[in-house]
N, C-alpha and C positions, 0 to 999 in steps of 0.2 A: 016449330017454335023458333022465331027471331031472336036473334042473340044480338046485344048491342055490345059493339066495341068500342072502346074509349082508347084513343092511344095517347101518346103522352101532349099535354100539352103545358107551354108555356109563356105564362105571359108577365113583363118588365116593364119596370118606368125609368125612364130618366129622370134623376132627382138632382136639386141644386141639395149638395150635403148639409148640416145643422153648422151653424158656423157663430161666433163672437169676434167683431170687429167694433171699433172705436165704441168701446164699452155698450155695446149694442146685439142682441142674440138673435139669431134670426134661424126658425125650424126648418126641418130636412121639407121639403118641400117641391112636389109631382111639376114637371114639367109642362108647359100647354102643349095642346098637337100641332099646332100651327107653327113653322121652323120661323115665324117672323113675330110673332107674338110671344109676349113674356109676360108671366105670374109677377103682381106686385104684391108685395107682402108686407105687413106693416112689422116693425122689429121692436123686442121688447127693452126695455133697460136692462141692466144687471142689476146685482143687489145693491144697494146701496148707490144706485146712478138716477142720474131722470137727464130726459130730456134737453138739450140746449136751445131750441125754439120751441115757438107755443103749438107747433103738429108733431106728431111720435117718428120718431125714423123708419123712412123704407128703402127695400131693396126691392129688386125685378130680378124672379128667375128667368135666367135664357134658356130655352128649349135644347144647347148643347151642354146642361146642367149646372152652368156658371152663374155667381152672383154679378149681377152689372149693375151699374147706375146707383148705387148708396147715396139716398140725401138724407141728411139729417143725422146726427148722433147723439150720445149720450157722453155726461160728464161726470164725474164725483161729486159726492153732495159736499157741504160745507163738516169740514171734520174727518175727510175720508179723504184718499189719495191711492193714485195708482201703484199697484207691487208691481213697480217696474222694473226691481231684482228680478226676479220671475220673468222678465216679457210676458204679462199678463192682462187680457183685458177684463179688470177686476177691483174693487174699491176697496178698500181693506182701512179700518180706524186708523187713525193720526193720534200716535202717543200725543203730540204736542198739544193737538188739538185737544184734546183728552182732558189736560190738563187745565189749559186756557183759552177759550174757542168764543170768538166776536166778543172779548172785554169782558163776560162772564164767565166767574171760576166757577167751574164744576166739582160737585164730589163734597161741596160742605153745606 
């Protein structure tokens, strides 16, 4: 009778980690095997963000699991504003806006 042994094995990726920069989110994402090739990723808004040009933001993982090359970002929408108390990249209502937002009162 043959006996099959398994010992242990192990296997890793190098990953660029999930990250939010200039209101912009981009997933934890596998690195290529090629040490000169890089994963382009397209990156999402936050809540309450879009877009600042008419294509979505990307980033490129590097194969040393760094994000490089960011084009493109994301801004607040009209009524929203950065929680920049926090260092946050994050949209959060605009009491003022709230109130009074492009010459139309809200709320009556």
């Amino acid at each position: 009778m043959e006996w099959l042994r398994v010992l242990l094995s192990v296997v890793y990726y190098v990953v660029c980690d999930a990250t939010v920069t200039k209101f912009t989110r981009y997933p934890v994402t596998v690195t290529s095997h090629s040490r000169e090739e890089m994963v382009k990723v397209t990156g999402k808004c936050v809540a309450n963000a879009v877009p600042t040009q008419s294509e979505a933001p990307t980033g490129f993982c590097t194969s040393s699991g760094r994000w490089n090359h960011l084009i493109g970002e994301c801004a607040c929408k009209p009524g929203y504003t950065t929680d920049s108390l926090k260092g946050e990249d994050k949209c959060v209502g605009n009491y003022q806006c709230a109130i009074r937002c492009n010459g139309v009162v809200r709320g009556r």
